[in-house]
Structure formats: structure tokens, C-alpha cells
N, C-alpha and C positions, 0 to 999 in steps of 0.2 A: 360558333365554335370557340369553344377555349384556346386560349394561348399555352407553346409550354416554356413562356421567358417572362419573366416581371416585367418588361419592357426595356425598351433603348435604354444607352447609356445616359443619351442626351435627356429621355423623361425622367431618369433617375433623377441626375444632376440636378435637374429643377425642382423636384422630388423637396433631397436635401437642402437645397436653399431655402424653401420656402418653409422647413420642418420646423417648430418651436423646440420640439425636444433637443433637437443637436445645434442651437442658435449658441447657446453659452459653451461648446465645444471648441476647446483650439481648431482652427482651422488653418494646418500646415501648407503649404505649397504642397501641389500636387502635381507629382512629376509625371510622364506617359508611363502611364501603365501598362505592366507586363501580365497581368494578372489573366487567369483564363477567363472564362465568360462566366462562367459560372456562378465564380467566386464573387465576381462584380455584380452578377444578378440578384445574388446573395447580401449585398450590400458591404462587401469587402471593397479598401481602396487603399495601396501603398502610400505611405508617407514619413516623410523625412526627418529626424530628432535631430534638431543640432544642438543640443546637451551629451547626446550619445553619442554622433555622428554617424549613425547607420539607419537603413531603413527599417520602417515597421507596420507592422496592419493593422487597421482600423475599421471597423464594422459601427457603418453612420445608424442601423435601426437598433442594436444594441447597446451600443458605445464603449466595446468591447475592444481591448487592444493587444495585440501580439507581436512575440521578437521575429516569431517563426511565420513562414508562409501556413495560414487554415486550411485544415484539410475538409472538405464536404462531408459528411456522412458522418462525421466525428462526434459523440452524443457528450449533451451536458450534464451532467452531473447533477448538478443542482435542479435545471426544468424535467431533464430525461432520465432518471437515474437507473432505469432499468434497462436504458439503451434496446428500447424499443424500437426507436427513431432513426436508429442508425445501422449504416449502409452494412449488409449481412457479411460476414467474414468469409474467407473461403479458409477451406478444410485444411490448407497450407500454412496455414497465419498460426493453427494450433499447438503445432508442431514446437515446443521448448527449441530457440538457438543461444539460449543460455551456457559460455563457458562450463565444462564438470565441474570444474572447481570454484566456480561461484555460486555453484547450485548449491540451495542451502539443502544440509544431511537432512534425508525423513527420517523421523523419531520413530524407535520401535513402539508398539504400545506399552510393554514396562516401564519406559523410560518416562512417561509424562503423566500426568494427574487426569483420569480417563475424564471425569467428568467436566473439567475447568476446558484442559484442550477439544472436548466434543462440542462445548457449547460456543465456543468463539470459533470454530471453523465452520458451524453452521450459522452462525452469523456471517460472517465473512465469506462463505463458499464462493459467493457468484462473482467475488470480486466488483461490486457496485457500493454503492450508498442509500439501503431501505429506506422508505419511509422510518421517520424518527418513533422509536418506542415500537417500529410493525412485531419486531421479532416476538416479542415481550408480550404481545396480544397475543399472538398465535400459540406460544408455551398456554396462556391459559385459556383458548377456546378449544385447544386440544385436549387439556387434561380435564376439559368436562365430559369428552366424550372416551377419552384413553381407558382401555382395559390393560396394558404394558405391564410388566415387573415394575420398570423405574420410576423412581417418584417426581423426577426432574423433567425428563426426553419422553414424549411420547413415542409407541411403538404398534398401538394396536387400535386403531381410529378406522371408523367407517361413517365417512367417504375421507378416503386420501387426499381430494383437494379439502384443505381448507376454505370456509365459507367465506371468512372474515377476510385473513390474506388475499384470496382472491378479488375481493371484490373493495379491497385498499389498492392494491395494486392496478386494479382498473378504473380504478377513479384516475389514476395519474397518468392516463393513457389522451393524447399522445405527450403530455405536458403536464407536470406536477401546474395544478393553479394557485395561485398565493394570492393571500388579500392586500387589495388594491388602494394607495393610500393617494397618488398622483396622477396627472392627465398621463405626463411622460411614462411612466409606468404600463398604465393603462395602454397604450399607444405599442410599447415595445411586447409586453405581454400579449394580444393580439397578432403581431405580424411574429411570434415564436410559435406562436398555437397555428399559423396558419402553414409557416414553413414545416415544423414538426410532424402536421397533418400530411401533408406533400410528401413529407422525405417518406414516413410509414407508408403507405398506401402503393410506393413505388419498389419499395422493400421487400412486402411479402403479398404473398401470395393472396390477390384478391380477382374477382369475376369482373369481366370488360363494364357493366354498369358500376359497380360500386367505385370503381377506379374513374367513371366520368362524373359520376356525383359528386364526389370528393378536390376531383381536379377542380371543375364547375366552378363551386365555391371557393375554394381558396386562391382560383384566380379572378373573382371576381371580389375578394374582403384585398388584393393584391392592388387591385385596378381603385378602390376606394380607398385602399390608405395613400394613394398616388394622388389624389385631385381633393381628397377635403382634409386638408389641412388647418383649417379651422373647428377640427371637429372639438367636443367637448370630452372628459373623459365618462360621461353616462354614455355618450353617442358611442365610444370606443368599448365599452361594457356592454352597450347592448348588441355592437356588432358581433362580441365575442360570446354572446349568447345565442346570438344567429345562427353562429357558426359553428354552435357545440350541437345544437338541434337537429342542426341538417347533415352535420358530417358524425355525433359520435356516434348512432347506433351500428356504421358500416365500420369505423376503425373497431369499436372493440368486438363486432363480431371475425374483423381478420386479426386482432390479436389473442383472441380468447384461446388460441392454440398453445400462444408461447407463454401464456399468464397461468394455464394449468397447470403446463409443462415446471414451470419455475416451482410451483407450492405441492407438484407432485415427487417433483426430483430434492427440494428441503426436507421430506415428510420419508423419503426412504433412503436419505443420511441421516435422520434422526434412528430408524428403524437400524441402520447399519448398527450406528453409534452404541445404540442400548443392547446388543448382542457384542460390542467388543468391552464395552462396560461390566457387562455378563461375566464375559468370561476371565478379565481380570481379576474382578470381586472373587468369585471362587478359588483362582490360582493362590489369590492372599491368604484366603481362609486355610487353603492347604498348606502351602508354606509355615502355614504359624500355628498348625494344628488344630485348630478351630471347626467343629462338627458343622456343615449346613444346618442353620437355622430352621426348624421347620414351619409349615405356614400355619397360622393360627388360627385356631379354633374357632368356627361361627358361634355366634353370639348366640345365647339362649334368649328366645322372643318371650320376653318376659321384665315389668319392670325393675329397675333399678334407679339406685340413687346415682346423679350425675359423677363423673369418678375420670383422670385422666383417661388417658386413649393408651400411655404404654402401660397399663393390667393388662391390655388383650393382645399386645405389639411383641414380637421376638424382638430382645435387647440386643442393640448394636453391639460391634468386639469393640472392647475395650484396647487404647491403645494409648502407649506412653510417650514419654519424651515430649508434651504439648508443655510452656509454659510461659508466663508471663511477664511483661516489664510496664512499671508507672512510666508513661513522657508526656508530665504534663498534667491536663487536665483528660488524656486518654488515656486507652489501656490497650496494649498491645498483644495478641495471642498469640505464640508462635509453634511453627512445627515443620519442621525439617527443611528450614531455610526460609517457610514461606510464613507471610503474617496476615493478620486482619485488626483492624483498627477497631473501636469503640469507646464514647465516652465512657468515664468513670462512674456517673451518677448510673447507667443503665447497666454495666457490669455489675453492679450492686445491687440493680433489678431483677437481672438472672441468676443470681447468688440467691437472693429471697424465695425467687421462684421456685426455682431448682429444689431448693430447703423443705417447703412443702411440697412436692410433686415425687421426687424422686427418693422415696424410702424405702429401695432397695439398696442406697448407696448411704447408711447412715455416716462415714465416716471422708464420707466427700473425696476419694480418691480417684474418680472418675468424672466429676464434676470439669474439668479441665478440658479434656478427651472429649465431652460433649457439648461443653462451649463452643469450643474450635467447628466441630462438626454444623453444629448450628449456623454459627457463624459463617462459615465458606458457605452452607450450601445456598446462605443470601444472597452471596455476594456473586457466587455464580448463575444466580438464577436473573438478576440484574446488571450482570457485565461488568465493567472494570471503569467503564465512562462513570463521571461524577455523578452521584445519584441518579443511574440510570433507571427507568423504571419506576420510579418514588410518586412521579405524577399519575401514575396510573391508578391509585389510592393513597388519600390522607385520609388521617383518623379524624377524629372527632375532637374538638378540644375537652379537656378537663372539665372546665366549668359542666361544658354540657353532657358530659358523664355523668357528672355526680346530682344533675339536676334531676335525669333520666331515672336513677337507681331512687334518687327520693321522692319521686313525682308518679314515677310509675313503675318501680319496683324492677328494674332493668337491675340484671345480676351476672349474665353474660353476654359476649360479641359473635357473632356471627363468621365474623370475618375479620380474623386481627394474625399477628405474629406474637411470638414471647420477646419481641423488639419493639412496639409498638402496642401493645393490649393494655386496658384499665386494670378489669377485672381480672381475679386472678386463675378464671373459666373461662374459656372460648374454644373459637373454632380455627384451624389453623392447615394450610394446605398441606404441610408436610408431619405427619404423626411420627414418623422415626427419629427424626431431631425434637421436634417442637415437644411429643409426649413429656420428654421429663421437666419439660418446663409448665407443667400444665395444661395444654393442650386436650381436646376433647375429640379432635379429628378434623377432617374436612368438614364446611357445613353438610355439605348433601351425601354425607354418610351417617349426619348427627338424625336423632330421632327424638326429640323430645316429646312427652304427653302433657305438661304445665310448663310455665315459667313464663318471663315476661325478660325478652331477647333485644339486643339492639342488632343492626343489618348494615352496615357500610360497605356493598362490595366492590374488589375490582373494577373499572372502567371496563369489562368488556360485554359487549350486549348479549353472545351466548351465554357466557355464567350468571347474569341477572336473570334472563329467560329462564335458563334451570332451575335457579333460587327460588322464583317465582310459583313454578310447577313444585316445586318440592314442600314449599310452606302452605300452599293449598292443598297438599298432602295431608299434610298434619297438622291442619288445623281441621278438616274434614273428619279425621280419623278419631282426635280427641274428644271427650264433652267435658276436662279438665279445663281450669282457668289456663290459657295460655295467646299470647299476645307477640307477633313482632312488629316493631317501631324499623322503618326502611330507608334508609338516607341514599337517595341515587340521583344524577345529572337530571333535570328537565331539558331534557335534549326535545325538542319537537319538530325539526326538519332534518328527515322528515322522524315522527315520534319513535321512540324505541319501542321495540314489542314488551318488555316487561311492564315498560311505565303505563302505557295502553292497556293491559291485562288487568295490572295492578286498581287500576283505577275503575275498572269493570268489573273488578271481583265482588262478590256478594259479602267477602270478610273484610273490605274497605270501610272501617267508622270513620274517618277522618284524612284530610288532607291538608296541605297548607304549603306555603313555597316560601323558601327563603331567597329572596332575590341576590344576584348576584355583585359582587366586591360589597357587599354590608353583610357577609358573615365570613368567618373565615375556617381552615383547616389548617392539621396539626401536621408538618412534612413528613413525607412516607420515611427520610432519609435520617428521621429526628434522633436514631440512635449515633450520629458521627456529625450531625450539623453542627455549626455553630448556633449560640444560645438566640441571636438576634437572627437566625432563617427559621427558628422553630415552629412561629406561625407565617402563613402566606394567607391572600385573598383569594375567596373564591373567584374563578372569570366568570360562572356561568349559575343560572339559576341553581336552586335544590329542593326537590321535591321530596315530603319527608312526610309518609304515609303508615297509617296505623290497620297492621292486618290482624281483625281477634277475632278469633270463635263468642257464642254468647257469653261464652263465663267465663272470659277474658275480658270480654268488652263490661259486665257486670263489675269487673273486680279492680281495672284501669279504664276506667272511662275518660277519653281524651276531651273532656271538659274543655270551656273555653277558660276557662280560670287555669286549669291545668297546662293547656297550650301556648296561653300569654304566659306561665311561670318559664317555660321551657324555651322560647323566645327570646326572653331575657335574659337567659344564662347565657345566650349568643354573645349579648354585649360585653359582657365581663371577659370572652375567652382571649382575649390581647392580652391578660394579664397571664407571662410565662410562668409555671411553678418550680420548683426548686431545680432545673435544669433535667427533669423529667421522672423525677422520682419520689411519683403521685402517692399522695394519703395512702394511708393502710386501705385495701381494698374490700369493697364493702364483703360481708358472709356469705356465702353459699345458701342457695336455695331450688326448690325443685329437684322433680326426676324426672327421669329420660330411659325409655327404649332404647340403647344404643344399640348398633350396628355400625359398626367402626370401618368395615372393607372399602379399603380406599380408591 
């Protein structure tokens, strides 16, 4: 029979004596304890500060200390952030006892920036602490499947759970697990995973076996951190692998209710949000007399030479009052109180761009108006935290740009920003900003029948899957010379579905890995970094694969000559260039089927 107490006070006691991990902890007098049982099971025990002269609590398996008495059920933030773990609320507790008058006013929707305030309340909704970057994945494993108006919020996804989020979120169930560098560590991260297990299972709603399995074990890894005290920290790692064996498939099948729940209830305040987006876009257009834009014309299937994305885009309304101040070595955009920062060297990159791209505008009066626009809609696509987002892709360094274009005739990106791109062609996920800076569209609305492409996508494993499918599209479709070169994570536990594909595909000529911290990338945030964060080391391998048709692979053949050239421009990329405002970009070449619908 299981027990349902961690044991006496007195096993405790000995417990803690004999513990290495809390041997170097002050150990205060300990006065009689008033403490409930609980909390003492829990390995809480009052003690006395004579610096402060009052009492305070102490948790011997954590080493956790507080002013206030611990309340049980209380979830951590940092192990539990979805407060899975913790004890269920009653329906009373929901109830606002907030003063009227210190309740902050709700903002009408006129009154706020629909897209800035939509994207930070859905971040913030649940009132917790995501997984770091979660949100920022979910924007783009949705917008591979989003049929929505908005370019930002999805609104029109099937299936309303999230793949990705759901199954981030259930790794962290009943405990976020961090890598383990200490015995002590090791030791306390154990007995969090085993109470955590406990508090869940007692929480919600589970069948009488799942609920003795779970006790079972966890009073049993309870019973073993009480008597081997000598243990090693592998002995403490493998216990905790024991104990994810045996206990996780019953927690995440009794949490799998509240983990839909959570990425179904984000997924229809996104839905809210882009119908009240909706409807303020229009109000503006009325207000300022502005005819609705109508939707543009499908593409004639027929080729063409490659050519922006806004020829076939309805031009944004122009709007005034946007403008700018030098401080510095940035450049400040401003518009109706609010700003967005950018170094000088890459203002000057958009200014070029913009120069050739946007020749409807020969006299540059709008140029401003659509800086600004471009600019916010980064910033709100990544949040307002310092370079949020930025890890989720770095580009490619310079060197190995320009080795690509001369080695193997690389003339566009795949996947860049007009913040971040070489070439002065790519593909870019937002064609309403990005087009007048030369933009070609999303990739997987790009259709090209030749050219020789480079591929750096996003970190998330549905849009590589996509990519994947998409470029065996059209290399299948083509008998023109055409070629992509694919830079993505070697991730293999367990392997990614695209890298897996990729390396099975039959347009696979070549592969090759760059090991990890001996190459580096260019920071995603490289438009406002300083000079000296510009490059970072890679942490993880890089797998960098050559997908060509015959007469692609005829016309770049990834030689071994050609391969060691390309290698070696790895070395050289530590070297910064002009604080990001790269050589004249090489000429245009090839054509492209576009179909632009985003």
C-alpha cells in the first residue's frame, strides 16, 4: 500500500541531516513549529532571522526561502508555468474584488493600435510565463496553414489546436525540465517533478488506477530520496527518468483537456482580434475617404520574369505625419507619439531598396509612411522584449553569401526580411510592407521554373515540412536549370520531418554538416544590434543540403572543390562589414511562375 505522507517528522529530520545538498545552508535554530503537516511534509520549516528579527520559511528540498507563510497548491512559475500543478480555483476566487477605482479603464478599440494591443494581450491572456519564443512559433506554424484576411493574427486554421503549441506545452507537463549541471540540482529537480506529479493527479480529474500508479511511484522516488543519500547525480537522473516512464503517459493523458483547452482558447482570441482589426481598418478607410481596396487579380499561369510582389499587391493608403530624427548612430521613425528605432547603415539599406522596388513612388513622398509600416509591423510581430524572436532565424554571414552567388550562382533568399536580406530579391512573409522593398512574396506562394535559390528558414518544424513539400513541387514540375542550397538545424532527437525527407528525397546531390560553435550566424536583430553582437556562434550542428533537378544539378554541381570553397567562406564570416551595408548586390537572374496569394 502506498502511503499518503512523505513520512514522520523525525524521518524527515534525519532526512535533512544527512542531505549534502543543504549541508552548506545556514542552519538557523529551530523553534516548535506551528506549521501544518502539510507544509512540513512538504519540506517547509519556520526559522528565525536575527538580521531581520522575525520569522521566516524555509524549504530544506528546494532551498527556497520566504517572509510569508507557503501556501500548498501555489504553482511556480519558473518549473509550472502553466499552473497545471496547482490546486484548481473555485469559481469565487474569479470574481474581480478590485476597488472601481483602481481598476484600470478598458480601452475602446479607437483608442489603441488594433494590431500592437492585439498581439500583446494574446501573449499575455492567460496571465502566466510561456515557454520562451512559444508564442512566436505558434504566429508561424499557423500562418503556414492560415487562410485569414490578416497578415499577422491567424483567423482561419484547421485544426484549431495548434500541433506545435500543444505539444511544447506538454512537454512541460507536470514540470518545465532544465539541463542539469549539479548532483544538488539534480537532487532538487527530482523531488519538484515528483511532488508536481502528486499535486496534478490530485487536481484533476483522473480514473481510480491512474491515480494509484502515479501515487505508487511518487511515493516510492519519495521513500528513495529519504534513505540514499549517497546517491550520485546520474543515480538522481536516472531516477527521474524512471519516473517520467512510469508516470508521464497517465499525467499528460489527464492534462491533455486543459492543454487543448489553453491553444484552443489563444487560437479564438486570435480569431476575435482579426475581425475587431477588421473592423477598424475599414472605419479608417471611411473616415479618410479611401475606396476599399479590391482583391487582386489571380496571376496569369504563365512565365515571367521574377519582378516585386507589390505589381500584383493593392497599395497601402498613404499616410502622413511619419518622420524622422538622427541620435546617434540610429535613426528614429516616428508617428503620432510612437517610434521605432533602427541603425543608420540599414535605414540606408531601405532607402536603396525602396529606390529600386518602389516606382510608383518616383519622388519618394511615401517612402517614410512605409518605412514606419514596415518597421512596426517587426516589431510587433516580435514583441517589445529585447530581440525577441531574433533566435528563431539568423541569416547567413556575408562572406557566405557572396561565396554562394559566385560558386553557385545563388541570386535570391528564400527566406529573408528587407531588414536582414543580401540579395536585392527574396522572399519575405509579409508582401504588403516588404513588396516596396523588393520582396517576391512568401516562399510558398513563390513559383519559380529556374534559378539557383538559397533556403535559411525559420526554426519551426511545420514551415520547413511545408518548404520541403513545396520545393519538390518545383523541382518535379521544372526540366529548367534550377537548384535550392537549404541551411536548417541538425536536430536528430528525435530527427525533424523535413531534415528526414530532405535527405530521402531523390533531388538530394549533396550534403554536408557544419558542426556546431565552428560556424557562425548573422543576428536576426542585426538591424538595431550593436556592431560587436552582430555575429553569434552557432550552439547546434547545420545541415546544409543541395536540392536540384537534372539541369540544375548539370549546371551547379556541388563538387567537392566547389564545397570546400563554400566552407571556407565560413571562416572568414567573423569578419563584420561595414556595420551592415553589404556590397552592391549581385544582378538579377532567372524567371519565375509567380503566384503571389498569400
Amino acid at each position: 500500500m502506498a502511503r499518503d505522507n512523505h513520512g514522520s517528522p523525525q524521518e524527515d529530520a534525519a532526512l535533512i541531516s544527512l542531505s549534502p545538498s543543504t549541508s552548506s545552508s545556514p542552519r538557523p535554530s529551530r523553534p516548535v513549529s506551528d506549521l501544518p503537516d502539510e507544509l512540513i511534509q512538504a519540506g517547509w520549516e519556520k526559522c528565525w532571522s536575527k538580521r531581520e528579527s522575525r520569522p521566516y520559511y524555509f524549504n530544506r528540498f528546494t532551498n527556497q526561502s520566504l517572509w510569508e507563510m507557503p501556501v500548498l497548491g501555489q504553482h511556480d512559475v519558473i518549473s509550472d508555468p502553466l499552473g497545471l500543478n496547482a490546486a484548481p480555483v473555485p469559481a469565487e476566487a474569479c470574481v474581480p474584488t478590485t476597488p472601481k477605482d483602481s481598476m484600470p479603464r478598458k480601452r475602446r478599440i479607437s483608442e489603441e493600435a488594433p494590431v500592437t494591443e492585439s498581439t500583446k494581450k494574446l501573449k499575455f491572456k492567460r496571465g502566466i510565463d510561456p515557454p520562451r519564443e512559444s508564442f512566436n512559433r505558434w504566429l508561424l506554424e499557423r500562418k503556414v496553414l492560415d487562410r485569414g484576411p490578416d497578415p499577422l493574427l491567424p483567423s482561419d486554421c484547421d485544426p484549431a489546436v495548434s500541433p506545435s503549441m500543444f505539444r511544447e506545452i506538454m512537454n512541460d507537463v507536470p514540470i518545465r525540465l532544465s539541463r542539469i549541471k549539479h548532483r544538488d540540482e539534480a537532487k532538487r529537480l527530482l523531488f519538484k517533478y515528483a511532488e508536481a506529479a502528486k499535486r496534478l493527479i490530485e487536481s484533476r480529474r483522473a480514473s481510480p488506477d491512474i491515480r494509484k500508479v502515479v501515487k505508487w511511484n511518487v511515493e516510492d522516488t519519495f521513500n528513495w530520496l529519504r534513505r540514499d543519500n549517497l546517491a550520485t547525480k546520474e543515480d538522481y537522473m536516472d531516477r527521474l527518468e524512471h519516473l517520467r516512464r512510469q508516470c508521464g503517459p497517465h499525467m499528460a493523458a489527464v492534462a491533455r483537456d486543459s492543454v487543448e483547452g489553453i491553444c484552443s482558447k489563444i487560437y479564438h482570441f486570435s480569431q476575435d482580434y482579426v475581425k475587431r482589426i477588421r473592423e477598424k481598418h475599414m472605419s479608417l478607410l471611411r473616415e479618410a475617404n479611401i475606396p476599399e481596396p479590391n482583391p487582386a487579380a489571380p496571376c496569369p499561369d504563365k512565365m515571367v520574369f521574377c519582378h516585386p510582389v507589390r505589381l500584383i499587391s493593392p497599395a497601402l493608403p498613404f499616410q502622413g505625419g511619419v518622420d524622422v530624427q538622427q541620435d546617434g548612430s540610429l535613426v528614429c521613425v516616428r508617428y503620432k507619439g510612437e517610434s521605432v528605432r533602427i541603425n543608420q547603415s540599414y535605414f540606408s539599406k531601405l532607402f536603396q531598396l525602396y529606390r529600386l522596388s518602389s516606382t510608383d513612388d518616383p519622388g519618394l513622398e511615401k517612402f517614410l509612411s512605409r518605412v514606419w509600416s514596415l518597421l512596426r509591423r517587426y516589431q510587433v510581430m516580435f514583441g517589445t522584449a529585447q530581440f525577441e524572436g531574433s533566435g528563431l532565424q539568423g541569416a547567413l554571414p556575408v562572406s557566405v553569401f557572396q561565396a554562394l552567388h559566385r560558386i553557385f550562382g545563388v541570386t535570391l533568399e528564400c527566406f529573408a526580411s528587407p531588414l536582414n536580406c543580401y540579395f536585392k530579391q527574396y522572399c519575405s512573409a509579409f508582401p504588403d510592407t516588404d513588396g516596396y522593398f523588393g520582396s517576391r512574396g512568401p516562399c510558398l506562394s513563390f513559383f519559380p521554373v529556374s534559378g539557383s535559390f538559397e533556403a535559411n528558414p525559420p526554426f519551426s518544424e511545420e514551415l520547413m515540412d511545408a518548404m520541403v513539400t513545396h520545393f519538390e513541387y518545383l523541382l518535379e514540375s521544372s526540366d529548367q536549370p534550377l537548384s535550392f542550397i537549404v541551411f536548417i538545424p541538425e536536430w536528430r532527437d528525435p530527427p525533424t520531418p523535413a531534415l528526414t525527407r530532405m535527405e530521402e528525397s531523390r533531388f538530394k546531390r549533396h550534403q554536408m554538416v557544419l558542426p556546431a560553435f565552428q560556424h557562425e550566424y548573422r543576428s536576426g536583430s542585426q538591424h538595431v544590434c550593436k556592431r560587436e553582437e552582430l555575429y553569434y556562434k552557432a550552439v547546434h550542428n547545420t545541415a546544409v543540403l543541395f536540392l536540384q533537378n537534372e539541369a540544375g544539378f548539370q549546371k551547379w554541381t556541388p563538387s567537392p572543390e566547389r564545397v570546400q570553397e563554400l566552407c571556407t567562406a565560413y571562416k572568414h564570416s567573423s569578419r563584420p562589414s561595414s556595420g551592415g551595408t553589404e556590397k552592391e548586390s549581385p544582378r538579377e537572374e532567372g524567371t519565375s511562375k509567380d503566384s503571389m496569394n498569400n
